[in-house]
PAKOLVEX-921272 format. One record per residue: z, y, x of N, C-alpha, C in turn. Coordinates in steps of 0.1 Angstrom, whole numbers, plus 5000, padded with zeros to 4 digits. Layout:
<nodes>
ZYXZYXZYX;...
</nodes>
This chain:
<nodes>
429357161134430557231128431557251139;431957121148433157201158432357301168;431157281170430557301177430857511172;430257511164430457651156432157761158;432957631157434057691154434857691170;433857611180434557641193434057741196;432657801194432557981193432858081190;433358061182434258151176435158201182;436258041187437258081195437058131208;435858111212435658141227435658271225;434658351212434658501211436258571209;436958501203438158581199438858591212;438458481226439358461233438858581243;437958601247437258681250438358841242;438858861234439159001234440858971233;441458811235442858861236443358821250;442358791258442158881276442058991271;441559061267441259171269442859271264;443059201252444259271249445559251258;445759121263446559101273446659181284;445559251287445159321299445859471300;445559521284445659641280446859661278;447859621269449359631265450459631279;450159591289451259551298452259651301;451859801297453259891302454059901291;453259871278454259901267455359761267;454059661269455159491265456359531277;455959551288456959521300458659631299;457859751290458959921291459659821278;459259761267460059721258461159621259;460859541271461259401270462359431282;461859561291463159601300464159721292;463359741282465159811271465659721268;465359591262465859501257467059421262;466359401276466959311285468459441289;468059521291469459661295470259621284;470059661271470859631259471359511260;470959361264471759281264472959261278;472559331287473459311295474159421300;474559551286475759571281476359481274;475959431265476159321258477259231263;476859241276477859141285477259011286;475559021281474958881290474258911304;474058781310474058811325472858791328;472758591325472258511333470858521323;470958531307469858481300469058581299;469358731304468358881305467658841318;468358781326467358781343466558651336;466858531333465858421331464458461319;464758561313463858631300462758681312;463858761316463158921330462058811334;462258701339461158651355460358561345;461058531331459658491327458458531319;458858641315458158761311456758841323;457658871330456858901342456258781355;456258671352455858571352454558531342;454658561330454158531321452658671321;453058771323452158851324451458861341;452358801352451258811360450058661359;450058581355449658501349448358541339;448358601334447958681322446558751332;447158821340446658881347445258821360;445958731359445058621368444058551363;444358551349443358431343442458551338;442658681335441458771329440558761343;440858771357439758781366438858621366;439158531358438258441358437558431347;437558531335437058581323435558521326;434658451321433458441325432658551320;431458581322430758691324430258641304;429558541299429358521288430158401281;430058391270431158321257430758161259;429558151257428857981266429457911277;429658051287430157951296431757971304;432558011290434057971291434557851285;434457771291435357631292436357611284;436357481279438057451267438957491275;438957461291440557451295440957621298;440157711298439957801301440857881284;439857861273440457921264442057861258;441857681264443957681260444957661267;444057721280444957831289445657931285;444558051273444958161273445858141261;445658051253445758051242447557991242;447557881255449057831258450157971259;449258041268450258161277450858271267;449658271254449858391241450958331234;451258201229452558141221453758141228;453558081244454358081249455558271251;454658291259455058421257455658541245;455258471235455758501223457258461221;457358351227458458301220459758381232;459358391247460058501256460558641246;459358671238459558831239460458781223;460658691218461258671201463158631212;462858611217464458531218465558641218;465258761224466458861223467258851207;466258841196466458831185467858731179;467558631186468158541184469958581193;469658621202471358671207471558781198;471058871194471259021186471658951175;471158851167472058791154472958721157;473558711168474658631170475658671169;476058841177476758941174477258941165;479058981168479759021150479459171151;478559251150478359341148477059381133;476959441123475959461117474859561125;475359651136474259751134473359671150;474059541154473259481164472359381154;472659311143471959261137470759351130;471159461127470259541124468959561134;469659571143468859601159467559501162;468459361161467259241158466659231152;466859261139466059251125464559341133;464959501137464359581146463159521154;463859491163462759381174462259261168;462659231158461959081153460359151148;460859241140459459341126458859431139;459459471150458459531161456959411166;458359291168457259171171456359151164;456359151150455759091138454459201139;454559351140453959431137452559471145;453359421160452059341172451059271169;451759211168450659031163450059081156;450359141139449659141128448659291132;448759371136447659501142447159421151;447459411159446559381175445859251173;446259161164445559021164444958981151;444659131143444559071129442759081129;441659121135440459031138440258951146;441258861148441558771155441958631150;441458571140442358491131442858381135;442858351148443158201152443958221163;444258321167445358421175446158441169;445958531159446758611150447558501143;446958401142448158291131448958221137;448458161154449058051160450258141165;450458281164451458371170452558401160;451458391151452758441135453458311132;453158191133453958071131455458091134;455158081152456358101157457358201155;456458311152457558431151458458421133;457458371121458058291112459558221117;458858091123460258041126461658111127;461158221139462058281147463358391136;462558411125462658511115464058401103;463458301102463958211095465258171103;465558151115466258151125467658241125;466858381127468058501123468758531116;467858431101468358451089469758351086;469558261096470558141098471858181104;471458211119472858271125473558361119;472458471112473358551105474258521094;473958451086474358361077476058291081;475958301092476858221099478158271105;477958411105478658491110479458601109;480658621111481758711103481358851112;481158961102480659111109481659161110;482259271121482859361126482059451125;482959571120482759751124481759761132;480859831131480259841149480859991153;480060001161481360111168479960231169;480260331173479360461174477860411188;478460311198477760311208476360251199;476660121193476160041190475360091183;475360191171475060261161473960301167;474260391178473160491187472060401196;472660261196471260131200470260111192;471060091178470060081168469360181164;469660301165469060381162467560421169;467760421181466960381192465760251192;466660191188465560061185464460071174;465260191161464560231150463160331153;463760381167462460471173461560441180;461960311185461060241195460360161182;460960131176460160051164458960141160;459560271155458060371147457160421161;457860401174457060461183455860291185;456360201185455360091181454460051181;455060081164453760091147452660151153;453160301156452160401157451060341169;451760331179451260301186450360161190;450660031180449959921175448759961165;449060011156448060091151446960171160;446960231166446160321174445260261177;446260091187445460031194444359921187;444859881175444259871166442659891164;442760021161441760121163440260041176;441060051186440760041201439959891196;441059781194440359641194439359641185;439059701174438459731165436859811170;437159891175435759961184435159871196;435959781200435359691213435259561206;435459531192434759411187433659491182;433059591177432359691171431159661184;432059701196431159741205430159631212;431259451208430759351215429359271200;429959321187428459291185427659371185;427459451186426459581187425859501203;426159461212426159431220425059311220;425759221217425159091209424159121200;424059181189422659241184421659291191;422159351201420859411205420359331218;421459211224420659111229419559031221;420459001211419258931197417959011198;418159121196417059221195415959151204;416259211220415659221227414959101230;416058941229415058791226414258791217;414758871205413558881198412458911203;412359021206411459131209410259041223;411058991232410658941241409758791234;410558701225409958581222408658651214;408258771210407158781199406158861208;406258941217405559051224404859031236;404159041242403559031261404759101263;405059071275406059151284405359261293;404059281292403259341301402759461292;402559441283401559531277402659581260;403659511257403959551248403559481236;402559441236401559401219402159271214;401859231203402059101200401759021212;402358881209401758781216401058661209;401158551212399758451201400458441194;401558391192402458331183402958431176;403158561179403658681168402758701160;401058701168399958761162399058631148;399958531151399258421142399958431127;401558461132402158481117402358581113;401958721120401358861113400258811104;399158731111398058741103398058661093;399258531091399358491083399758551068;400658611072401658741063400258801058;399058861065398258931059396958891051;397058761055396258721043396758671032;397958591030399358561020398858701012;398958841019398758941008397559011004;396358931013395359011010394959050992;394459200990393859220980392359170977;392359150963391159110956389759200960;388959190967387859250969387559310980;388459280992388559331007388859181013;388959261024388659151036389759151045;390159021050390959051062389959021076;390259091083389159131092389859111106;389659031119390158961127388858981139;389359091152388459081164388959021172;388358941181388458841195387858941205;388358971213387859061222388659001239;387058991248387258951262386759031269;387659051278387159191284385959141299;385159221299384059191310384259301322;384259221335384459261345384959301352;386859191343388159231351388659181358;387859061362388259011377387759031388;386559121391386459211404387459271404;387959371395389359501396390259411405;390559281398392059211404391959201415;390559141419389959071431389759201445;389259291439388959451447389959531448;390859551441391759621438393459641437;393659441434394759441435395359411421;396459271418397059291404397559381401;398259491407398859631401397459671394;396659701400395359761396395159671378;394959571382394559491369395359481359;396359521362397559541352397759701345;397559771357397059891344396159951339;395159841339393859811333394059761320;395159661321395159551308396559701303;397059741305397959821296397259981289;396560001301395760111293395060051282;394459941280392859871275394259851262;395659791260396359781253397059881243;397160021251397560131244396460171236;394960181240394260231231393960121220;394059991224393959901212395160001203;396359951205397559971196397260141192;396560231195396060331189394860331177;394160211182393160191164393760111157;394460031159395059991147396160061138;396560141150397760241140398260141130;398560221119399460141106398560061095;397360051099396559921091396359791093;396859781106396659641112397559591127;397359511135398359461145397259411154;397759461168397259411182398159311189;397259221200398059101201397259131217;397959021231397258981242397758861238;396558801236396458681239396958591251;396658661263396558611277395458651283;396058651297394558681309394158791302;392758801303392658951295391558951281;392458861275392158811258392958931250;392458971244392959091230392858991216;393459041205393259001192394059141185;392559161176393159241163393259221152;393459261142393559201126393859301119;392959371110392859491102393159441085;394259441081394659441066393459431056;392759521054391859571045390559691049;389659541049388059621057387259591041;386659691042385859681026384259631028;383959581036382459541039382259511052;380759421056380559381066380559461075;380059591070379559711086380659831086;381659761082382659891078383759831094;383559681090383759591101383359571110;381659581116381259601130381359751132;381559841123381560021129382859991138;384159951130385259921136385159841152;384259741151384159671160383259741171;382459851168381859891177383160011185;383360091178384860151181386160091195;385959971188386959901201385859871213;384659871214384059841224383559981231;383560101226383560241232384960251235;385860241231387360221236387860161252;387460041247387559971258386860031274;385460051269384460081279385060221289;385960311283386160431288387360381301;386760441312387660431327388960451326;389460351331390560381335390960421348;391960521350392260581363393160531370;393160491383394060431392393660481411;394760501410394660611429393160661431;392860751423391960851420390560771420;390760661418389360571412389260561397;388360531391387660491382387060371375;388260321370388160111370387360121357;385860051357385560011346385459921339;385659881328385259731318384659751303;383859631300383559611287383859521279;383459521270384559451257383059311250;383559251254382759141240383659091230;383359161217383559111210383459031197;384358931190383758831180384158891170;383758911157384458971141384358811136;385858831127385558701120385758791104;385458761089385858781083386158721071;387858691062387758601055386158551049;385858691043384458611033383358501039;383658541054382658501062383058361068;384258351068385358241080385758151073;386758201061387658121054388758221050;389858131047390958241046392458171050;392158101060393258081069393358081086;394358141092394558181105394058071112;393857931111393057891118391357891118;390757891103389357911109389158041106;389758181102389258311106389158291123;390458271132390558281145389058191151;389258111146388157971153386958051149;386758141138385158181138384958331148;385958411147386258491155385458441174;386258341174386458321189385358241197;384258181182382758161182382558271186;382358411178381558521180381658591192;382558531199383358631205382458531219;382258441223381658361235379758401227;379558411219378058441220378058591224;379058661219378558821221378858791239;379658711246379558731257378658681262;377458581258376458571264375358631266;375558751252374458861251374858971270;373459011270373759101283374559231273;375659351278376159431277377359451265;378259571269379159561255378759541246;379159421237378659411225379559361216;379259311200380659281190379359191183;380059061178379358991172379758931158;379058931146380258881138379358751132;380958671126380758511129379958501112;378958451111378058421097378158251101;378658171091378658031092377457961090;376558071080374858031085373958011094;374558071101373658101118374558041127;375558011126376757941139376557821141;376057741150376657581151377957571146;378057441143379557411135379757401147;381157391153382157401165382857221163;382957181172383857041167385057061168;385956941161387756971155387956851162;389256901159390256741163390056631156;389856671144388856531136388156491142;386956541146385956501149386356441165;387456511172387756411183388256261180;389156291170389556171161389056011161;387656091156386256021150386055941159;385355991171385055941182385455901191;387155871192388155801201388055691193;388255701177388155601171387155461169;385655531172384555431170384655391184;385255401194384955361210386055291209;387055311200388755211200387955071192;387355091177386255001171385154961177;384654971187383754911191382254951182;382355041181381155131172380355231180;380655261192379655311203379455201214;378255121211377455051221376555011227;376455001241375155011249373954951240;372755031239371254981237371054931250;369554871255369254851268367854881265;367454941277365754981273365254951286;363854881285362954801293362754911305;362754861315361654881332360754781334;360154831329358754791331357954751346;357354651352356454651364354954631357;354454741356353254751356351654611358;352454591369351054481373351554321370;352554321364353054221357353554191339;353454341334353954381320355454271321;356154251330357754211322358654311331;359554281324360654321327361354361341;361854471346362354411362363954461361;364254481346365654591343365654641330;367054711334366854781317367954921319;367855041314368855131313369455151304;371155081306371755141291371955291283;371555251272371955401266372655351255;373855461255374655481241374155491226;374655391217373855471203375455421196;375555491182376955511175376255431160;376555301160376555241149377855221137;377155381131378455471124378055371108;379655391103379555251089379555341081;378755461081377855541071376655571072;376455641085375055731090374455621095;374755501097373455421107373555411121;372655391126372655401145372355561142;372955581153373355751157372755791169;371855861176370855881191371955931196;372055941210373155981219373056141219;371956201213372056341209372856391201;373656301190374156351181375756321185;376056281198377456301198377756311214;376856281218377056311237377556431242;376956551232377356691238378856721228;378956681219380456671212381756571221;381356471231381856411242382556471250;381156551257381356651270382456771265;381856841252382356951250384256931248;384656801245385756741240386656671254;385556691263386556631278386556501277;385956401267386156261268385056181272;384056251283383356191291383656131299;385156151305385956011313386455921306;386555901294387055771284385855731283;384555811277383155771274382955701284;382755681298382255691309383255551312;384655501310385055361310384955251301;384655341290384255241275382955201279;381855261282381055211281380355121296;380555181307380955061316381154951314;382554961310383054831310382554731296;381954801289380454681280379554691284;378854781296377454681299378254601311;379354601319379054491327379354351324;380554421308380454281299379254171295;378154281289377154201286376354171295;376454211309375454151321376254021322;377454041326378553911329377553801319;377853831306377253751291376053701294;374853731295373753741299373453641314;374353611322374353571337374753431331;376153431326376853311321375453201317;374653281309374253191302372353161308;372653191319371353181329370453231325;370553361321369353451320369653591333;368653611339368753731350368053861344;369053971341368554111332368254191346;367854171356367354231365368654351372;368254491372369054591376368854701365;370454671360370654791348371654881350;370454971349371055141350372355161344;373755261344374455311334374555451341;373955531331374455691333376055761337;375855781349377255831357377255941356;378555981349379456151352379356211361;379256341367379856401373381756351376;382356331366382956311370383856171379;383356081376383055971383382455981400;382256021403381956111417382156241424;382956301416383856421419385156381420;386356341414386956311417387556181426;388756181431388956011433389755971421;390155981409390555901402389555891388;388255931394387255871386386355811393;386455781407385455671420386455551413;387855561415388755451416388555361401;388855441390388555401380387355301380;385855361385384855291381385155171392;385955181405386255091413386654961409;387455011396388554901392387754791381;386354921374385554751368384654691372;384354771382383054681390383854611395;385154631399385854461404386154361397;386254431388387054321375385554211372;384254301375383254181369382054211381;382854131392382254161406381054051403;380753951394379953901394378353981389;378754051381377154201375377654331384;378154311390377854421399377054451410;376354341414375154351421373754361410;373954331398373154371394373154531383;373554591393374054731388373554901393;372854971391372555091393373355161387;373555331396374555401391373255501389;372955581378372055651379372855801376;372555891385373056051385371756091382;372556251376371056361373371956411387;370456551386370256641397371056761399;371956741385372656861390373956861394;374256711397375356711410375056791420;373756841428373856891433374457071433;374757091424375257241424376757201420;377257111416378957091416379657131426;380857211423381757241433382057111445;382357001439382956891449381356811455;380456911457379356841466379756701479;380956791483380856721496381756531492;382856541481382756441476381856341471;381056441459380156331458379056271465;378756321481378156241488379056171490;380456131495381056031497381255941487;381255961476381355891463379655791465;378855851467377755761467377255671480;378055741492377955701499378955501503;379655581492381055431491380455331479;379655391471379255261463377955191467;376955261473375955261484376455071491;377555131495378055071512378554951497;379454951490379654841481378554761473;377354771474376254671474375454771461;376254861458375554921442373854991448;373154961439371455101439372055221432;371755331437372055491430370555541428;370355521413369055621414369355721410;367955841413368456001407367456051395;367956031384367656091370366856221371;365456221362365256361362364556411373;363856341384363756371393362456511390;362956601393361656731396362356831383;362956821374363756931364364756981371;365756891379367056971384366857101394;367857021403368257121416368157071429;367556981431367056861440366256961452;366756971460365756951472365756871485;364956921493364356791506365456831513;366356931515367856921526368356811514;368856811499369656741495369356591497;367856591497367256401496367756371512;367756451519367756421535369456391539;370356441529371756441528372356291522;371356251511372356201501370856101500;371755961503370955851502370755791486;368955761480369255711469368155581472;368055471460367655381461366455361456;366355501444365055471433365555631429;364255731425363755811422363055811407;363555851400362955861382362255991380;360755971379359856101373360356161358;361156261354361256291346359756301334;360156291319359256261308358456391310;358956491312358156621306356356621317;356556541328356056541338354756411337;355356321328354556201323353856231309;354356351303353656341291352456441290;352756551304351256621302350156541317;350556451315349756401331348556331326;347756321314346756321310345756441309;346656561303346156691300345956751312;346856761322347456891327347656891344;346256961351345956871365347456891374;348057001368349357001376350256911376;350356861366351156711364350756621371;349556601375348756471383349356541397;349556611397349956731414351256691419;351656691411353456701412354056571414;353256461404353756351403353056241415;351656311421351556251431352256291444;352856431443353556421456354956381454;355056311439356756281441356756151443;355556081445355155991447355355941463;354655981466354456041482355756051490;356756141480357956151491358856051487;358956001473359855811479359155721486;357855721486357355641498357655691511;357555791513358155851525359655791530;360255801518361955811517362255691519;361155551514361355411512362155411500;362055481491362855441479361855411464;362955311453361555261444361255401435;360055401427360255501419359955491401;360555501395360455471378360255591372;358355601363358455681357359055691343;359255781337360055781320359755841312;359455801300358555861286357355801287;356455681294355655631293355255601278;354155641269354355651258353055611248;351655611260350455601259349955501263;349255401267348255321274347655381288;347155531281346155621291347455661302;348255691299349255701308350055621319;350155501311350455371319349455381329;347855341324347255321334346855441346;347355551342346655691349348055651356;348855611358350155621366349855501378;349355401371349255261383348255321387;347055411383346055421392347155511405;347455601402348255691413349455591419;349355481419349955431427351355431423;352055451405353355451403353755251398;353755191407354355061397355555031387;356255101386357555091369357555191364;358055161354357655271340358955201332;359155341322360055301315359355401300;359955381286358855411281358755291267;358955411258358455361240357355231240;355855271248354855201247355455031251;356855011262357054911264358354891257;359054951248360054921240360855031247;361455061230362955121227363855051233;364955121231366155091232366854991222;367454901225367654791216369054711223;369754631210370654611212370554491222;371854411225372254321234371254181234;371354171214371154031212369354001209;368354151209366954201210366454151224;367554211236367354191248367454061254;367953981248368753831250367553781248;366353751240365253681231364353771243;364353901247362853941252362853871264;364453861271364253831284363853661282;364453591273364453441272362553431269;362153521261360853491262359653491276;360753641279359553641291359953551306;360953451301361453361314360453211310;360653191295359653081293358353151298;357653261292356153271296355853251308;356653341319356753331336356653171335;357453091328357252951334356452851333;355752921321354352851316352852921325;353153001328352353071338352252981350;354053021354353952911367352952761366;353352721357352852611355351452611351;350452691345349252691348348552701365;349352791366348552841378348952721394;350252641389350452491401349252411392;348552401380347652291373346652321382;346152401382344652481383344852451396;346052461405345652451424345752301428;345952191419345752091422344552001428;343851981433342451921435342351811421;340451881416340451781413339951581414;340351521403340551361411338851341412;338651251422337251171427336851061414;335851101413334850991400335250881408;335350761399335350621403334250601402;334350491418332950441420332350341407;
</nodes>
């Protein structure tokens, strides 16, 4: 509320600078007849003390308009009751003659005052009357002053006036109508420059407007204009039509930027914007998204192919050259169609199905337009579903299985690799297929990736405590955990926390760290957990991107034969090919090797014959929880010790017959 009403005043103050500015030959030619008339009068001293503070008063006046701030925000309180001191004050200068003119035994000098008081009165009320907080704090005083005259006069025995005196007032009767007229006029004036200052002000609004809803580049909607257009248009959609919504990304506009220059790419994106805002004309609204993202939204499409014709349209649109310093810039358009019937009927999942269609049509080779059928689309995951899954890792509902390594010529145990399973309090245990790529796709493979760490080296800690040895267990490491450093440091900080299972720890990477941008980190990333006592094995060995420069780069400790390679290696002589030379080159390398998907008998043994000793593998157990693995190891530590103990019986000599 004061807040409100100190704007106001700033605005009003703002035009009585302005009027202070304007008036000065009239205030000053009035105030020096005035002052003449009183000293005929026969005053001396009180005309010169009026004189210097009048003209005092206006150069003053004059000084504070050159500090006028440029906008109404940022003129300051002291600033406006500055102006506002100098307006009263000054008032009361230009009222006082009034007060000697009724002192006079004359009627036609009293008359004269009466004159100059209603001249006063007639100022204020024209000049300050859209001004209301001006205009009043000025009429107060002059009230007073009025009430005043009416006093002295009151007081005072009249004489004749004489002819001179007559011909003052009469004078003052003309300066009075010359005035009016003239207060009026200006009137007029203050009246066109408040006119002018919100006209002014409007069409600043305008333009914030204009600016908060539009690209500045291209003119079109922007996301936020184009989300509550399209809300407005489905609010009205009609019964039996469609609101119809393209996603459109344009292909092959970052060579232009890159070859050509942002000028270039920019009137790329404005041309590619004019002919959009030409098919939509008056049935629908264009939007840039950003970068060189389009959105349309057509009111009323009467069918599915009425809606890809449309959609093929924007992609011959698009496709046509643009001209720039007598080149020929070209691009194509992939497009997504969403349509209520198809999507839903709100601006979030029309868009969301849209913007599906719109990343498959870009995967298809050439301009194309795709439209979103919720029968044929993967469901897309939500923030729920992010929800979900921060939640069961906050609950302790995603946790490590452990699954056996196998040593061949001994059938026990030498390890185990954890895997994730989601023991959801509806669905059951959940395979890490059904939410690992919902993970990744969600960015919470660095949360994934400390939650679950930090429970297997809980349960090795657990497992140690209680004098059982789980050998060396694997945990599946990110990319990101070796690309960055504040995902080395992180894992830094739990292998310290439980430095006791961290020698019993493998970091296992797949193969296609090797094509990551930060290559040259994550050799240092393995080369630092390496040197901190950890084994790195490499996942997948023979599917990736793996070659003999990268093995010769990047030190590992154990090599894993991928499944697909173990499961035709009964059938399929190339499988016996492959897997004996991958054989061959960790022995070469001195590193161990673990095959995976062992699944058969014939397999096991077709692998020890080729000289593979670990296996991992269904035939020697799933994946299984903590307290599964607790009992297999405890059993196979008793059997080992009953063994031991047969085989010390057996090497004893036997005792000599008594004689």
């Amino acid at each position: 509320m004061i807040s409100t009403s100190l704007d106001k005043i700033r605005y009003q103050t703002r035009f009585a600078v302005h009027i202070a500015t304007r008036d000065i030959a009239k205030r000053l030619a009035s105030a020096a007849m005035m002052m003449l008339i009183l000293l005929w009068l026969g005053y001396v001293s009180t005309p010169i003390i009026m004189s210097i503070s009048i003209v005092g008063y206006e150069f003053c006046a004059q000084a504070v308009a050159r500090q006028l701030p440029d906008r109404d925000d940022e003129m300051s309180v002291s600033f406006v009751v500055a102006v506002w001191a100098m307006n009263c004050t000054s008032v009361l200068f230009y009222l006082a003659p009034a007060y000697l003119l009724a002192s006079e035994p004359s009627s036609a000098m009293l008359l004269a005052g009466f004159l100059w008081l209603f001249g006063v009165f007639v100022h204020i009320t024209n000049t300050f009357a859209a001004l209301p907080f001006y205009n009043w704090s000025l009429m107060a005083p002059s009230f007073g002053a009025a009430f005043l005259v009416f006093w002295l006069a009151a007081g005072n025995a009249f004489l004749p006036s004489t002819d001179t005196e007559w011909m003052i007032t009469t004078g003052m009767m003309v300066v009075y109508i010359f005035n009016t007229y003239e207060t009026l006029h200006k009137q007029k004036d203050t009246q066109r420059a408040l006119n002018a200052a919100r006209e002014e002000a409007n069409s600043r609004l305008r333009a914030l407007e204009h600016l908060s809803r539009h690209d500045p580049l291209t003119g079109l909607l922007n996301r936020r204009a184009f989300d509550e257009e399209l809300s407005r248009m489905l609010t009205a959609r009609r019964i039996g039509t469609d609101v119809c919504v393209f996603l459109i990304d344009l292909d092959g506009f970052k060579p232009i930027n890159d070859t050509y220059s942002h000028e270039a790419g920019d009137q790329v994106l404005q041309a590619i914007a004019e002919r959009l805002r030409g098919l939509v004309g008056a049935t629908g609204i264009a939007a840039r998204l950003g970068g060189d993202e389009f959105a349309m939204a057509f009111r009323s499409v009467a069918s599915e192919q009425a809606a890809m014709r449309l959609a093929q349209y924007v992609c011959r649109a698009v496709s046509e050259p643009v001209h720039y310093e007598e080149k020929d810039l070209h691009v194509t358009a992939s497009v997504g169609v969403g349509l209520t019937s198809y999507a839903g009927e709100t601006v979030e999942a029309i868009c969301a199905a849209a913007d599906q269609a719109m990343y498959r049509a870009k995967n298809a080779a050439g301009s194309r337009a795709v439209l979103y059928d919720k029968s044929v689309f993967e469901r897309r995951t939500t923030l729920e579903d992010r929800a979900s899954i921060v939640r069961a890792m906050a609950q302790g509902q995603i946790v490590p299985f452990y699954q056996p390594k196998v040593d061949l010529s001994t059938g026990r145990s030498i390890g185990f690799e954890a895997l994730a399973r989601w023991i959801h309090p509806e669905k059951g245990v959940l395979a890490p297929a059904l939410f690992i790529p919902e993970i990744n796709e969600m960015g919470l493979h660095g949360d994934f990736m400390i939650h679950m760490t930090t429970a297997i080296l809980s349960d090795v800690e657990r497992l140690l405590s209680e004098g059982i040895d789980p050998g060396q267990v694997s945990i599946n490491i990110p990319e990101v955990a070796l690309a960055t450093m504040s995902g080395r440091s992180e894992l830094d900080m739990l292998l310290g926390r439980y430095a006791r299972a961290r020698q019993h720890i493998t970091l296992e990477i797949t193969e296609d760290v090797f094509i990551a941008r930060s290559a040259d980190m994550i050799r240092e990333s393995i080369a630092h957990f390496r040197n901190a006592g950890l084994r790195v094995s490499l996942d997948d060995f023979g599917t990736g991107f793996a070659s003999f420069q990268h093995l010769r780069q990047l030190e590992f400790d154990e090599l894993k034969i991928d499944t697909s390679f173990v499961s035709d290696l009964v059938t399929d002589p190339t499988a016996e090919v492959l897997v004996r030379g991958f054989l061959d080159i960790a022995e070469g390398l001195g590193v161990d090797v673990i095959a995976e998907g062992v699944e058969t008998r014939k397999q096991a043994d077709h692998l020890e014959e080729l000289g593979c000793r670990y296996v991992q593998g269904y035939l020697f157990g799933k994946a299984r929880p903590l307290e599964d693995i607790r009992i297999r190891l405890f059993s196979e530590t008793r059997e080992a010790a009953r063994q031991k103990a047969m085989l010390a019986a057996a090497s004893q000599p036997l005792a000599e017959p008594a004689e």
